[in-house]
Structures are given as structure tokens and as C-alpha cells.
C-alpha positions as CSV (number, residue, x, y, z in Angstrom):
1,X,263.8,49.0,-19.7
2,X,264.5,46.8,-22.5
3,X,268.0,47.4,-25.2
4,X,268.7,45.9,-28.5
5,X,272.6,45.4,-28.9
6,X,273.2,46.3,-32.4
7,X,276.5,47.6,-32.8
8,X,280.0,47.0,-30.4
9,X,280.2,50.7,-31.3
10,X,276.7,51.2,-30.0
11,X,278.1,49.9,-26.6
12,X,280.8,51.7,-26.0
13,X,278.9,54.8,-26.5
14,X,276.9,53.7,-24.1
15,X,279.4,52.6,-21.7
16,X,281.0,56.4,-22.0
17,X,276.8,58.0,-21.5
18,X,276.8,56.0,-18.5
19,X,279.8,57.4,-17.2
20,X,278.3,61.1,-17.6
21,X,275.4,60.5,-16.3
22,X,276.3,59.1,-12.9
23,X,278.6,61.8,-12.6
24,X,275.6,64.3,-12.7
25,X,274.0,62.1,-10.0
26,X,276.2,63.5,-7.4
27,X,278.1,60.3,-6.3
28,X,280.9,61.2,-3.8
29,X,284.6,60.2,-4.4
30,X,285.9,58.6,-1.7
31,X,288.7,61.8,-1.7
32,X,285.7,63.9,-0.3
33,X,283.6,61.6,0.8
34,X,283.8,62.3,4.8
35,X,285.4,65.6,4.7
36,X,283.5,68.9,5.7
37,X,283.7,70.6,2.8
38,X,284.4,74.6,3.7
39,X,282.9,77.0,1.2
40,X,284.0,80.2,0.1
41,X,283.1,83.2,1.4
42,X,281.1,84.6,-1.1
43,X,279.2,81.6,-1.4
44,X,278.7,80.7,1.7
45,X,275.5,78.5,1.4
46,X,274.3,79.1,5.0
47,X,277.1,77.5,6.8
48,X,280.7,79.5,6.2
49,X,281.8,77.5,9.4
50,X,281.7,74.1,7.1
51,X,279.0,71.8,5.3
52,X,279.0,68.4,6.9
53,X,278.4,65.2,4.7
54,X,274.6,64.3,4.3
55,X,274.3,61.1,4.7
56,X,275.9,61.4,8.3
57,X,272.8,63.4,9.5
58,X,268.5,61.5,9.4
59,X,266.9,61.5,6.1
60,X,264.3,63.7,6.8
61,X,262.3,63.9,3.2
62,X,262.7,63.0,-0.4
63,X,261.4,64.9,-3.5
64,X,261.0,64.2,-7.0
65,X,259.8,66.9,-10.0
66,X,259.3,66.6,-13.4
67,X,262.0,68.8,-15.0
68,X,260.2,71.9,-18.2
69,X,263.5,72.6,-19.3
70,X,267.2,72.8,-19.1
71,X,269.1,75.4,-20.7
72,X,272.8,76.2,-21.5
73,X,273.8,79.8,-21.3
74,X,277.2,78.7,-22.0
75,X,280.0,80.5,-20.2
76,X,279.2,83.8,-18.5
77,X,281.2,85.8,-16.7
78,X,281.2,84.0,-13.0
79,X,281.5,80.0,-15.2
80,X,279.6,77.9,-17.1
81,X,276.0,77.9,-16.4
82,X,272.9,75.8,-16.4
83,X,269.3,76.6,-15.7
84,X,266.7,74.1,-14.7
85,X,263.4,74.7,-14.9
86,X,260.9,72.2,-13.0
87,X,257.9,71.4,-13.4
88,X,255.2,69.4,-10.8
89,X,256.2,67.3,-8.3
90,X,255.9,65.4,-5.0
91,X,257.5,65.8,-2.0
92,X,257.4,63.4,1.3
93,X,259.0,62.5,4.9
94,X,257.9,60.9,8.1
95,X,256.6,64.8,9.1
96,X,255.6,66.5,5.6
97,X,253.8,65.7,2.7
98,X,253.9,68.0,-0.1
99,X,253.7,69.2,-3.9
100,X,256.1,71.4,-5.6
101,X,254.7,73.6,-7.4
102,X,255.8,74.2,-11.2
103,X,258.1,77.2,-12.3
104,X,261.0,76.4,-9.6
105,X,264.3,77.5,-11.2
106,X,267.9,75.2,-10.3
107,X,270.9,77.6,-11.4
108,X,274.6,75.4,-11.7
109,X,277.7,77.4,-12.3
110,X,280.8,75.1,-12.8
111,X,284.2,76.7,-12.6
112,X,287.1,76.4,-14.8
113,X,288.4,74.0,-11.6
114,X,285.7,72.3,-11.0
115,X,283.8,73.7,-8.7
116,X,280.0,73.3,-8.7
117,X,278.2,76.2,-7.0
118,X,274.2,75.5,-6.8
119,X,271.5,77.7,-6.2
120,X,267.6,76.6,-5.9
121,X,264.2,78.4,-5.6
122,X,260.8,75.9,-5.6
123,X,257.6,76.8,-3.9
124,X,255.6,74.2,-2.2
125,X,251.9,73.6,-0.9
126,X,252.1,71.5,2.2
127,X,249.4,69.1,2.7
128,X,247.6,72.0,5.3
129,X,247.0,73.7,2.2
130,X,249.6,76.6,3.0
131,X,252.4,77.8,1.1
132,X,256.6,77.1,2.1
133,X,259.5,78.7,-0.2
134,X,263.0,77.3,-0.5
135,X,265.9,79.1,-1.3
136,X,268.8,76.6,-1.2
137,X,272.2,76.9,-1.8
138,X,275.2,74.5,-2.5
139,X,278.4,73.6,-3.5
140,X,280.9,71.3,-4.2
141,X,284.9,70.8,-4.8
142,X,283.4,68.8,-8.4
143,X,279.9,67.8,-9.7
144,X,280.4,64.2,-7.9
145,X,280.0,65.8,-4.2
146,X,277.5,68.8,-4.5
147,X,276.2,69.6,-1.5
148,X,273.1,71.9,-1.1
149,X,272.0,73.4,2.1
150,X,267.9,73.7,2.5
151,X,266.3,76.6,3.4
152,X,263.1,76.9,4.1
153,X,260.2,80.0,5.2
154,X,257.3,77.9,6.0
155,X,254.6,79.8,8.5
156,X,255.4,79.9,11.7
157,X,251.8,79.5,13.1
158,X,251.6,76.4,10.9
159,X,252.2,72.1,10.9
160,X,255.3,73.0,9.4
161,X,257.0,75.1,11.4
162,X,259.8,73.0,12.4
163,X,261.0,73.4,8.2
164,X,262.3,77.3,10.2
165,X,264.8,75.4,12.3
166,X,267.6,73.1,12.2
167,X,269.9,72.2,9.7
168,X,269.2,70.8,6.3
169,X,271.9,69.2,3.6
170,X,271.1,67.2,1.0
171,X,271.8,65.8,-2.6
172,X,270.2,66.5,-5.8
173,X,270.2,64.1,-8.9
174,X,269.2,65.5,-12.3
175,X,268.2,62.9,-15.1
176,X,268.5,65.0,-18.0
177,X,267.1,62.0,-20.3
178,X,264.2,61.5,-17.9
179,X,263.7,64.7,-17.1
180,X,263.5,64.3,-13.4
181,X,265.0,65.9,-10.5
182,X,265.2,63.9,-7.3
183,X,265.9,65.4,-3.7
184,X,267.1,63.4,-0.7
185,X,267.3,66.1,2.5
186,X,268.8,65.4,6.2
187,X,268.4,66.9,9.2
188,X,272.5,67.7,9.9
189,X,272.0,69.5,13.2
190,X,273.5,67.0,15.8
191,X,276.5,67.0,13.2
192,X,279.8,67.9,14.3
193,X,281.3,70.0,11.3
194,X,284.9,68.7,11.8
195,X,287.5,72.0,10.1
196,X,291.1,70.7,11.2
197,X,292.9,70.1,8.4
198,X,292.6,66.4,7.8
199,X,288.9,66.7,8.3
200,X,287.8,69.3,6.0
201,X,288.6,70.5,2.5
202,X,288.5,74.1,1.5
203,X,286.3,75.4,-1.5
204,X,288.5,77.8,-4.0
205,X,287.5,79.7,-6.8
206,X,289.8,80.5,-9.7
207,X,292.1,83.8,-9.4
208,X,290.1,86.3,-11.5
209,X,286.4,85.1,-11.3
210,X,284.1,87.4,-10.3
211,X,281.2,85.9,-7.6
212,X,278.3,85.4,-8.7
213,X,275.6,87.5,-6.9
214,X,273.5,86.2,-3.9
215,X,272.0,89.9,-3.2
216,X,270.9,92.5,-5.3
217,X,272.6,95.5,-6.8
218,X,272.0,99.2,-5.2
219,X,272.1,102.1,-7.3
220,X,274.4,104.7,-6.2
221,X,273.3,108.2,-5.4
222,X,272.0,110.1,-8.1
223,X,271.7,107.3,-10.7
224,X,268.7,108.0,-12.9
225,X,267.3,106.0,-16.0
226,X,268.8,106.6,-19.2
227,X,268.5,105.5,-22.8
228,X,265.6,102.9,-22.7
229,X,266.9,99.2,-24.3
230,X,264.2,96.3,-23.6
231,X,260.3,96.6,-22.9
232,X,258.9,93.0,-21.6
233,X,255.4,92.6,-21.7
234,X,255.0,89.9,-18.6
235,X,252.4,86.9,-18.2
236,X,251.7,86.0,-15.0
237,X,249.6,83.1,-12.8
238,X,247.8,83.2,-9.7
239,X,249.5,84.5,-5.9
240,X,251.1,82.6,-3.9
241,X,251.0,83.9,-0.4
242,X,253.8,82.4,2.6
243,X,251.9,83.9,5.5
244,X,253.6,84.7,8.7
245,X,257.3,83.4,7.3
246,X,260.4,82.7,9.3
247,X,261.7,86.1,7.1
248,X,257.8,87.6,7.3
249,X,255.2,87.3,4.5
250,X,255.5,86.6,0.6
251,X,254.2,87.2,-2.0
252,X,254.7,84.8,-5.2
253,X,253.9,85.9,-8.6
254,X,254.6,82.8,-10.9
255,X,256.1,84.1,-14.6
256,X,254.5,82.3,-16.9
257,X,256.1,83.9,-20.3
258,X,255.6,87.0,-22.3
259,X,257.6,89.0,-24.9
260,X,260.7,91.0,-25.6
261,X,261.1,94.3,-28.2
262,X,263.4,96.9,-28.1
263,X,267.4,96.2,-28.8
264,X,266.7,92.4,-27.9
265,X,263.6,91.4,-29.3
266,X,262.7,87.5,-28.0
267,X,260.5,86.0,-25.3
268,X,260.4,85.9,-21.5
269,X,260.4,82.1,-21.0
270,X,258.2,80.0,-18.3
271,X,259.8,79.3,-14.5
272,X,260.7,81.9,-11.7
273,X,258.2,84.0,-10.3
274,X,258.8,87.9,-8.3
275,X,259.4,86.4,-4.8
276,X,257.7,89.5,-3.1
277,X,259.1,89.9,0.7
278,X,256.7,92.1,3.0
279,X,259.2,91.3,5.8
280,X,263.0,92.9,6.0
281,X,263.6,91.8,2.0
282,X,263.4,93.9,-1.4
283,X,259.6,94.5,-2.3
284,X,260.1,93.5,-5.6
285,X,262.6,90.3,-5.9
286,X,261.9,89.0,-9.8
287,X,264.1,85.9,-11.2
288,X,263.4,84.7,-14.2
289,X,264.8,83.9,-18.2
290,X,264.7,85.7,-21.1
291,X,265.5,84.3,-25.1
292,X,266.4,86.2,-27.3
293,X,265.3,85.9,-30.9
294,X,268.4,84.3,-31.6
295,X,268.4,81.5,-29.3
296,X,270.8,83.1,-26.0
297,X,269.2,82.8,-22.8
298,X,269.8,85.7,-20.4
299,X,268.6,85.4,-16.9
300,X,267.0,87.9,-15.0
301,X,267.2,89.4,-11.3
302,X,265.0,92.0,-11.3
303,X,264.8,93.3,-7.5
304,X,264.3,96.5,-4.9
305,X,262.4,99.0,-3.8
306,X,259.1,98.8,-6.2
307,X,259.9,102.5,-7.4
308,X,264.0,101.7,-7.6
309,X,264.2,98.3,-9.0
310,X,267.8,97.5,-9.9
311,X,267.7,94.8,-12.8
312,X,271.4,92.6,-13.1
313,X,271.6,90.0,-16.1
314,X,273.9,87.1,-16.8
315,X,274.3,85.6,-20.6
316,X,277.1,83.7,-22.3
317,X,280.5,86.0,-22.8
318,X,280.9,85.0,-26.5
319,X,277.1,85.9,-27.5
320,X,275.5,88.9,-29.4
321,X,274.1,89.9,-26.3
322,X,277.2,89.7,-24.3
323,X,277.1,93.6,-23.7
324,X,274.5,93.8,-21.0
325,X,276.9,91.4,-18.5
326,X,278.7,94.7,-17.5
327,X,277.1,98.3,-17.6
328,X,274.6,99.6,-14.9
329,X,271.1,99.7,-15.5
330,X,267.5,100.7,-13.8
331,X,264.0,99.1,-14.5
332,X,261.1,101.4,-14.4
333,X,258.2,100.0,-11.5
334,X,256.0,97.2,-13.2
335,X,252.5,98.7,-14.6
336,X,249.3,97.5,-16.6
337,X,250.5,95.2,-19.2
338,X,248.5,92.7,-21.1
339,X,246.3,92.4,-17.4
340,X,245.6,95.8,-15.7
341,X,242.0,95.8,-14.0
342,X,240.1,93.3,-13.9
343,X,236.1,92.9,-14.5
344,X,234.1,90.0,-14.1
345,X,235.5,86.9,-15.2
346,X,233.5,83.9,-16.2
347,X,234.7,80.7,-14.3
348,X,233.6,79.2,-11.2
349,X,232.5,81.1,-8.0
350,X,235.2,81.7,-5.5
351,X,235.4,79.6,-2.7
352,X,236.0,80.6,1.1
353,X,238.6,82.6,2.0
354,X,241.4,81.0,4.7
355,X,243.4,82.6,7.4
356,X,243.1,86.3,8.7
357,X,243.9,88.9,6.4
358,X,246.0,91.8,8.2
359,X,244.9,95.2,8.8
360,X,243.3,96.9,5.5
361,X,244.4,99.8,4.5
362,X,242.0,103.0,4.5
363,X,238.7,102.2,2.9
364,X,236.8,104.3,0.3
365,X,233.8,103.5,-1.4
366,X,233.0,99.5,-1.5
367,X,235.0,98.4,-4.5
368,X,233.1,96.2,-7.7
369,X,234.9,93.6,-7.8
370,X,238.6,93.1,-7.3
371,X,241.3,95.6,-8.9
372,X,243.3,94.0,-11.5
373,X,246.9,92.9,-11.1
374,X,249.4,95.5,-11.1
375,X,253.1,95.7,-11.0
376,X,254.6,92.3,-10.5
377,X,251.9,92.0,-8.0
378,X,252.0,95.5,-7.4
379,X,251.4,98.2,-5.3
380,X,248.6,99.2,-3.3
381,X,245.5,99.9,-5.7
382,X,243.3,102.6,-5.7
383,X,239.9,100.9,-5.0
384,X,237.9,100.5,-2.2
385,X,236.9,97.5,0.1
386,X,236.0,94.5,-1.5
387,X,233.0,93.3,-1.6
388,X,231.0,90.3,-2.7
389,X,231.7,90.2,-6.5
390,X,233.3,88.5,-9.3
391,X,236.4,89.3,-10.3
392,X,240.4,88.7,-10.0
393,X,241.5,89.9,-6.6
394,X,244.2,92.3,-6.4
395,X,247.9,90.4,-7.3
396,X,250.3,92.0,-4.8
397,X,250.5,95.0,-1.7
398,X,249.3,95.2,1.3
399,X,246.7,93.0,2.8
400,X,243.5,93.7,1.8
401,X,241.6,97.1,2.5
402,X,238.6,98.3,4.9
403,X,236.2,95.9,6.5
404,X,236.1,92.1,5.8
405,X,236.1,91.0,2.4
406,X,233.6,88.8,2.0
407,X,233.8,85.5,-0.1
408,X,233.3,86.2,-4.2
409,X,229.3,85.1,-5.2
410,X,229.3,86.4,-8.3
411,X,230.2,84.6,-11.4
412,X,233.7,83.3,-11.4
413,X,236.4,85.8,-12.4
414,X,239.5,83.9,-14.0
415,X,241.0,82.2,-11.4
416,X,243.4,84.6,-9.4
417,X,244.5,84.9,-5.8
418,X,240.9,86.1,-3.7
419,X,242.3,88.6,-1.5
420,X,240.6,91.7,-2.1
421,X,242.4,94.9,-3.0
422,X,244.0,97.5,-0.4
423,X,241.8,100.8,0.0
424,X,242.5,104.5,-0.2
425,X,239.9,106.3,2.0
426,X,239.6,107.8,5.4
427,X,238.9,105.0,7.9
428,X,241.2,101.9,8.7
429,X,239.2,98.8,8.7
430,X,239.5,95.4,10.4
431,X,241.4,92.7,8.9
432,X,240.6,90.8,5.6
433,X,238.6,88.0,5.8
434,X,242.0,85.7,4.5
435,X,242.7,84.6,1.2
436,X,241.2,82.3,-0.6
437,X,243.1,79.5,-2.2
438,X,245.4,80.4,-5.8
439,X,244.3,80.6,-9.3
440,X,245.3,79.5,-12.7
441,X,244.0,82.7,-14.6
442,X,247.0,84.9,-15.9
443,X,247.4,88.7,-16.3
444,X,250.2,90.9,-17.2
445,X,252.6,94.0,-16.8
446,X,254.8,95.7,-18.6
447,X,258.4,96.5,-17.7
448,X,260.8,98.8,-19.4
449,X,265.0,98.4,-18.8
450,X,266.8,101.6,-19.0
451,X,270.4,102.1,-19.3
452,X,271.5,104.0,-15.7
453,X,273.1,107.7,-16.3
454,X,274.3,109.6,-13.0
């Protein structure tokens, strides 16, 4: 890259950019550089018993992503917080190959002391032409020795299997003038995680801050929806299915935008997706941004039971929409939005479905095509088998419903995830013939945010 001096003031600006920006890139002060950094317990980032440096374990795979956006909520309740958004990327190692898949969200929180806490979400498609989710988590005594501990639920039947075991730590650097993300991750398991005292340095949070949350909220007995405050009307892209995780099955519904009204009127921005677990996890597990009309971002956890979904938001303290930090409040289950069932589409043909389906559910009468998308992916529809037809296969639920489902041969429906929809009649069938690879088309629900009341 080529500069043109034309100011000594010019230079020292640039001398003091510098100077931020390789902070951001993670470089590691020779104070912490070797130490085992111990984090707190309510961030625990995997490994309570101590993160070991990186760079001491084998560089197992490097990443880099194109970033969509970064935000600045400004400072919430739990710090001051940053959201990235990515876009596409690539993702490679001596084992993997993959791309990373756009709409991953990066959350920062920086305490008034300096403490970085990290946490990640990106989907992948591994060169097998499955799916992998990571949901990583770091920290860091300052932003020049962030640590982030990998996670991965990759299938366990699959090339990639060996993503389910071991231990991962790694760095990330964020260009914010590039817009680039870049991910170096090692395999830390034959590291010793030295915690004597000259060995290790303890993570502390500052007296008075709340944790941020890692779970979900539960509603307390008796809690029932009150006065009714936002209605979002959700866009949404085509399934991603993790089949036969380390955690069980997901279910990824990418968020792809939409629109606010009610007492905050605004958008619901690109990135995040409803993580869907149909292992031990919530049903429902929705992250995501909103911005308000104003300008204020508020992110969104959305999660639970799909008929007791318990939404919890974060937004600057010192904003108009400061109020919804603190209160209590209940969602009411995703439904037919700007997508609801879906007829024939008009792109290309489906192509072959891969991987067995699981058990359907009990048939009915062969269903025309498949059933729309329902809540965040939704419950169980109310069709019958699928058959051969066009169509957008059902979003979410169970696996898909009475005998096979045969390949789509009609004319194209908009691209969506093939599996055909669970059924609702009296015989079980055999399993689905698998899922066919994702879409691009996009349909939508619509969510309404209550205010709890006991």
C-alpha cells in the first residue's frame, strides 16, 4: 500500500492509529505473556481450571471473514460493548477445509478495568458438505491478550469429528479498516495449565458489575404475558441442519432483517440466526440485533421452550431505550409472518436429498408440496408426507413425516431447506429420505414481546 506524506501532523496521527490498531490485534504484553490466565467464574470460557497461552499448543487451523458490520452499543449494564457481524469466509488446517458462512455474530464487553470478555457464534460448511457450529468464548486481563476457547458441534458420524474433542485456544484479530476478522486456533490439550501463583494470573471483574448472561432466563411460576411493547416481523434464509452433534441435532435459521412497531419502532438488522437445539438445549435459542429508529442497537436473546420463550435484551444505559435492560418480559411462540405456507415456487428443481432423515412423525394424507416456514423454524406442521413437489420444505421441527420424502421434481420452489414437513396422521413412517442441501429463498414470522405480569 502506497502513502503520500503531506503533513508532520498527518504522521503523528498516524503514528497514534497505529498504536490502536495493534492493540485490537491481540498482541500479548510480555506481563501475561506465559501466564495461565484464570477466568472468572461466571465466565468461565470452558476451562474455569485455567486457559493456557496459544501459541504453546499446534496451530491446528486459521480463518479469515469478511466483517458486515460493527456496532457500538455503547455502555450497558455488564460494560462497554461491541457487536461484529461477519460476513463470508474461509477457513483451513492440515485436517479441515471450510467456509464460514455469513451472519456469525462476535460480542466484546470491556470492563471499566480492562477486561475483555469475548463471546463468538459462526456456522460453517465443511468441505463434506455438512454443517459445524461454534460457540466460543474468551477472555482476557486487557484487549492485548484475549484469549478465546473454541468450541465446536460438528457430526459425530462425520470427517470432522475430531472438531468434538480436545482442547482449542486461539486469537482473534479484527481490522476494523479492512473489515476483516482473522482466526489462528491450537490444539492446547497436551498443555499443562500451570495455576500456582507465579504461573497464572487471575481474571476480576469490577465490584458491582452484573455478569453478563451465558444461559437463558426462566420465568418463574405463574408469570404470564402482560402489556404487549414490540411486534417484529422476521426475514429469514434457508436451514442449516448440524446433524448428529456432539450436543445432538440443530437447527439454524439465519436472520436476515425485518421490522420493528410498537413502543420501539426500527428494524431487526442482518447476522445471528435461532440456533435451534433438538438435543438437551432450549428449542428455540434466537440471537440477534435490533435498531431502533433512532440509531441504538439492542441485542436480542430470544430463547426456551417454543411455547415459553423468555426474551432478555442488552442496550446502552444512557439511551431512550435504556428501560428494557431491567424488567421481565415473555415473547409469544413465532407464527406466520411475511412467510407462512408455502406454494410452488419458481426457481430451479431440487436436487437429491443427503443423509437419513429420522423417524417421521404420523402421516396423513400425502402433502402438495412442502408447508411453509413456521415459527423461527417452527413447530411441527400440520401436513402430511411429502411428496414429489415444488415447494419450500418445512423450516424447523421434527424430522420429516411418514414414508420417504422423495426428491422435489416439480418446478423449483424458492430455494429453502428440502426436508419435507412432519405429519399428523395415524401411522409412523420410515425415516426421511435426508435433507437436501440449503437455500437462499427467505420467509418470515412474526413475534410479539410482552411485558411479564405474575
Amino acid at each position: 500500500m502506497k502513502f503520500r506524506v503531506t503533513a508532520i501532523s498527518f504522521l503523528a496521527g498516524a503514528v497514534l492509529l497505529s498504536a490502536a490498531v495493534s492493540r485490537t490485534f491481540g498482541q500479548t504484553p510480555a506481563a501475561t505473556a506465559d501466564k495461565t490466565l484464570i477466568p472468572t467464574a461466571a465466565w468461565s470460557c470452558y476451562m474455569p481450571e485455567g486457559i493456557p497461552k496459544p501459541e504453546e499448543g499446534t496451530l491446528v487451523l486459521e480463518a479469515e471473514m469478511q466483517l458486515d458490520n460493527v456496532y457500538d452499543v455503547g455502555l450497558t449494564p455488564y460494560g462497554q460493548r461491541q457487536v461484529v457481524v461477519t460476513q463470508t469466509g474461509k477457513m483451513n488446517g492440515p485436517k479441515i477445509q471450510a467456509n464460514i458462512l455469513a451472519g456469525g455474530l462476535d460480542f466484546e464487553l470491556t470492563l471499566a478495568n480492562g477486561v475483555v470478555e469475548v463471546e463468538q457464534i459462526l456456522v460453517l460448511r465443511t468441505s463434506d458438505n455438512r454443517y459445524a457450529i461454534m460457540r466460543n468464548a474468551g477472555t482476557g486481563a486487557n484487549a492485548n491478550d484475549v484469549r478465546v476457547v473454541y468450541d465446536f458441534e460438528a457430526p459425530t458420524n462425520g470427517d470432522f469429528a475430531w472438531l468434538n474433542t480436545g482442547k482449542y485456544v486461539g486469537r482473534r484479530t479484527i481490522d476494523a479498516v479492512k473489515k476483516t476478522m482473522k482466526i489462528s486456533i491450537y490444539d492446547v490439550t497436551k498443555v499443562e495449565a500451570k495455576t500456582d501463583a507465579g504461573s497464572s494470573l487471575k481474571i476480576s471483574k469490577p465490584e458491582g458489575v452484573p455478569a453478563q448472561p451465558w444461559d437463558y432466563r426462566k420465568p418463574a411460576p405463574g408469570e404470564k404475558q402482560g402489556e404487549a411493547i414490540v411486534t417484529e416481523s422476521v426475514q429469514l434464509g434457508g436451514s442449516q441442519g448440524v446433524q448428529n452433534g456432539k450436543r445432538g441435532g440443530r437447527n439454524i435459521i439465519p436472520i436476515t432483517g425485518g421490522v420493528l412497531t410498537g413502543t420501539i419502532t426500527g428494524k431487526v438488522l442482518f447476522g445471528g440466526a435461532d440456533y435451534q437445539s433438538q438435543g438437551g438445549g432450549p428449542a428455540i435459542d434466537a440471537r440477534y440485533l435490533w435498531q431502533a429508529t433512532e440509531g441504538d442497537i439492542i441485542i436480542v436473546r430470544n430463547t426456551g421452550p417454543f411455547n415459553a420463550l423468555v426474551p432478555i435484551f442488552e442496550t446502552k444505559k444512557d439511551g431512550k431505550y435504556a428501560w428494557i435492560n431491567s424488567g421481565t418480559y415473555l415473547s409469544s411462540p413465532p407464527g406466520g409472518g411475511g412467510g407462512g405456507r408455502g406454494g410452488p415456487g419458481a426457481g430451479a428443481p431440487g436436487g437429491l436429498g443427503r443423509g437419513a432423515g429420522g423417524p417421521g412423525a404420523p402421516g396423513g394424507a400425502p402433502g402438495a408440496g412442502g408447508p411453509g416456514r413456521g415459527a423461527f423454524g417452527g413447530a411441527p406442521g400440520a401436513g402430511g408426507p411429502g411428496g414429489p413437489g415444488p415447494g419450500r420444505g418445512a423450516f424447523g421441527g421434527a424430522p420429516g413425516a411418514g414414508p420417504a420424502s422423495a426428491p422435489g421434481t416439480g418446478p423449483a420452489g424458492v430455494a429453502g431447506a428440502a426436508r419435507g414437513g412432519p405429519g399428523a396422521g395415524p401411522a409412523a413412517g420410515p425415516g426421511g429420505a435426508g435433507r437436501g442441501g440449503p437455500g437462499g429463498g427467505m420467509g418470515g414470522l412474526s413475534i410479539t414481546i410482552y411485558k411479564s405480569s405474575q
